[in-house]
N, C-alpha and C positions, 0 to 999 in steps of 0.2 A: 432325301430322295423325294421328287415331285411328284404330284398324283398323277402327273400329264408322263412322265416317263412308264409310274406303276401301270395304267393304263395302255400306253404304247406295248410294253412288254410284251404283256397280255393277251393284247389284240393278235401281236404279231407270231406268239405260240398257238394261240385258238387256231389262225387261217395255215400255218405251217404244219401243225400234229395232223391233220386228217380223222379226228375220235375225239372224242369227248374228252374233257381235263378235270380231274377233280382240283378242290383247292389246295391241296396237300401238293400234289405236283407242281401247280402255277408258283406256290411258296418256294418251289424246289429251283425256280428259275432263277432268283434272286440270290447273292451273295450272303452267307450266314450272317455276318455281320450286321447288313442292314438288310434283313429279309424285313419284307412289311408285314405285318400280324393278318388275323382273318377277316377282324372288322375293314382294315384298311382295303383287301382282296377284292372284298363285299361290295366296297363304296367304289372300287373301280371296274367292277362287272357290271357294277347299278348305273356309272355314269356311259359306259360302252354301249348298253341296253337303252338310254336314251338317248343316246344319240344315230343308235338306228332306227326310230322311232319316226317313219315314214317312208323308208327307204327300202331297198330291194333284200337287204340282207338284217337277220337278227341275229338275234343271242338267247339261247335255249338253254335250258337245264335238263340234263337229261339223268337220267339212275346212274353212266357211269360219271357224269361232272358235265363242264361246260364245252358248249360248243356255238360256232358261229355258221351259219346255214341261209339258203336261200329261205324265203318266205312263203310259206307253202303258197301262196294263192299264186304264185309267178312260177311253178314247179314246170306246169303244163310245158312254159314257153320253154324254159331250161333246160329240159329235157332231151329239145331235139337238136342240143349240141354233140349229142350222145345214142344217134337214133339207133346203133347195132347196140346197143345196151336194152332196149326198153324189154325186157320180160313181163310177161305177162301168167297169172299161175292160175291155175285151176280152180273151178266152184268148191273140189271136193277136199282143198289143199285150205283155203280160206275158210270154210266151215270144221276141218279139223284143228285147226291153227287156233280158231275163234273158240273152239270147245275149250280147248285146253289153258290159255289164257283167262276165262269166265269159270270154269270149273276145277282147276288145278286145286292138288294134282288127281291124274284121275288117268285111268288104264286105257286100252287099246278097246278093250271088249266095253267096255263102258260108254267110250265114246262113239263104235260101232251099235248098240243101242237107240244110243238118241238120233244117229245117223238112219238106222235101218239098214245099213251094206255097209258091208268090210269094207276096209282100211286097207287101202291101195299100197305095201310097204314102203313103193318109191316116196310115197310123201311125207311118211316120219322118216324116212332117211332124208331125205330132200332137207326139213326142218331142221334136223340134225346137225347133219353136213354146214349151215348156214350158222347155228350154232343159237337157235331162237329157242330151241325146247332140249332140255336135256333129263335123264332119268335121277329122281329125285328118292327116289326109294322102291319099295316092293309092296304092295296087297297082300295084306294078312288072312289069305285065304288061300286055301289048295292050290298051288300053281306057282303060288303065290307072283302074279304079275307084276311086272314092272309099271311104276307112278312115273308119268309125264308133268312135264312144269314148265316155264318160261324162265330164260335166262336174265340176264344184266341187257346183255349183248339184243334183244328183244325188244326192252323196252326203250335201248338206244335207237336204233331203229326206227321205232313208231313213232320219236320225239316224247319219250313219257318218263316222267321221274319214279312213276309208282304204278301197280299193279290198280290202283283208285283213280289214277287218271283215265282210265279207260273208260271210252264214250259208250252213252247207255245202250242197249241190246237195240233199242227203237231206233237209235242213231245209224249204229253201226250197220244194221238190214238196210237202210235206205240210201246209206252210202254205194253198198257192195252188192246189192239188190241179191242180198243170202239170205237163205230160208233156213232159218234155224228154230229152234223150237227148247231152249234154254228153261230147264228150272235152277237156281241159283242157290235152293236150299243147299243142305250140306246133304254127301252123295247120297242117293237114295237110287240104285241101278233098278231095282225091283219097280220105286215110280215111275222110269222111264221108258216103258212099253206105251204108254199112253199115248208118247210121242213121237210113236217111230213113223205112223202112215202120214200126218199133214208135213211129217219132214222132210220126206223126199216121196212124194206120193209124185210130186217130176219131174224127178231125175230118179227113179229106181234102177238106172243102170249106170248110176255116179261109178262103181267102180270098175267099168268097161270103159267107159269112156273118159276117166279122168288122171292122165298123169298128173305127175306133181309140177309142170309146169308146161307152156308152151311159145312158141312166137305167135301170136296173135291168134291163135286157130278160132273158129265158132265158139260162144258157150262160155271159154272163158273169162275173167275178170282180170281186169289192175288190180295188185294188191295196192290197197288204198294204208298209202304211210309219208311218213313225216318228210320235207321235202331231200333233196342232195347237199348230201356237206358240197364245198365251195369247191375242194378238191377233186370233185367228180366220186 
């Protein structure tokens, strides 16, 4: 079997699946008999990857496996073949999405803390529903609340193989121009009053005015993520 076929396969399962492939499935494409081993998998993701290597489209690795995607810097143009799609979500949907992602896992009341205003329900169901954050456990305390976390499906998403790829707190506010107010130690909710007035000292009425998403309205933001698989 030629590397120029192992390759073609490949290519042609990456733009055909529409998600991500891990190597175990691309292995699955191939005939038992001459399935190609993982180094071989390897060397023809590595030679795909260079050969998109100036061109409009690449090849990402993401948490659930490989994928083939526009180039985020051409996303902008791409986009407006799809203008009834473009959503757009909320300051107060990106700053709880951001909490939980940096902080995970970590409760509602928690994240309402470092917010200063409740937690809009529509927007953890929003997250939910999308399938980005799911309940990972309970809080060992009276009530005992439910622990929010970041899915696979998350950090497919964002273009991220790991919860480490995540750009630093500095990056990320000047991307989404989000006011957050982030300590990264492990949970301390009792340290978190400190940071409740320069967090939303404006927007104190984040949770009047912020569903979980909208068409273009004032106020809100692009969730800023990784560019559209090819398949739209």
């Amino acid at each position: 079997m030629s590397e120029t076929y192992i390759r073609n396969v490949i290519e042609a399962a990456l733009l055909a699946a529409g998600q991500p492939l891990p190597l175990a499935e691309l292995a699955r494409l191939f005939e038992a008999g001459v399935r190609p081993g993982t180094q071989q998998l390897q060397q023809a993701l590595e030679a795909l990857a260079a050969e998109y290597a100036g061109r409009g489209i690449e090849l990402k690795h993401t948490a659930g496996g490989y994928r083939i995607q526009v180039r985020r810097e051409l996303a902008g143009e791409i986009s407006r073949l799809w203008p009834e799609r473009t959503v757009r979500y909320s300051r107060a949907l990106l700053e709880t999405l951001a909490l939980i992602a940096y902080r995970q896992p970590i409760t509602r009341a928690e994240i309402e803390a470092v917010r200063g205003v409740a937690v809009n329900p529509n927007i953890i169901r929003t997250m939910l529903e999308r399938n980005w954050v799911r309940v990972v456990g309970h809080r060992d305390v009276p009530g005992h609340p439910e622990l929010l976390g970041t899915t696979r499906e998350f950090l497919d998403y964002f273009g991220l193989r790991s919860l480490d790829e995540l750009p630093p707190l500095a990056e990320l506010k000047a991307m989404g121009d989000i006011n957050l107010q982030l300590s990264l130690s492990e949970h301390a909710p009792a340290a978190e009053d400190a940071a409740r007035g320069a967090s939303d000292a404006a927007d104190g009425d984040d949770a009047a005015e912020d569903d979980e998403l909208s068409a273009g309205s004032d106020g809100s933001h692009e969730l800023v993520a990784g560019p559209r698989d090819l398949d739209g």
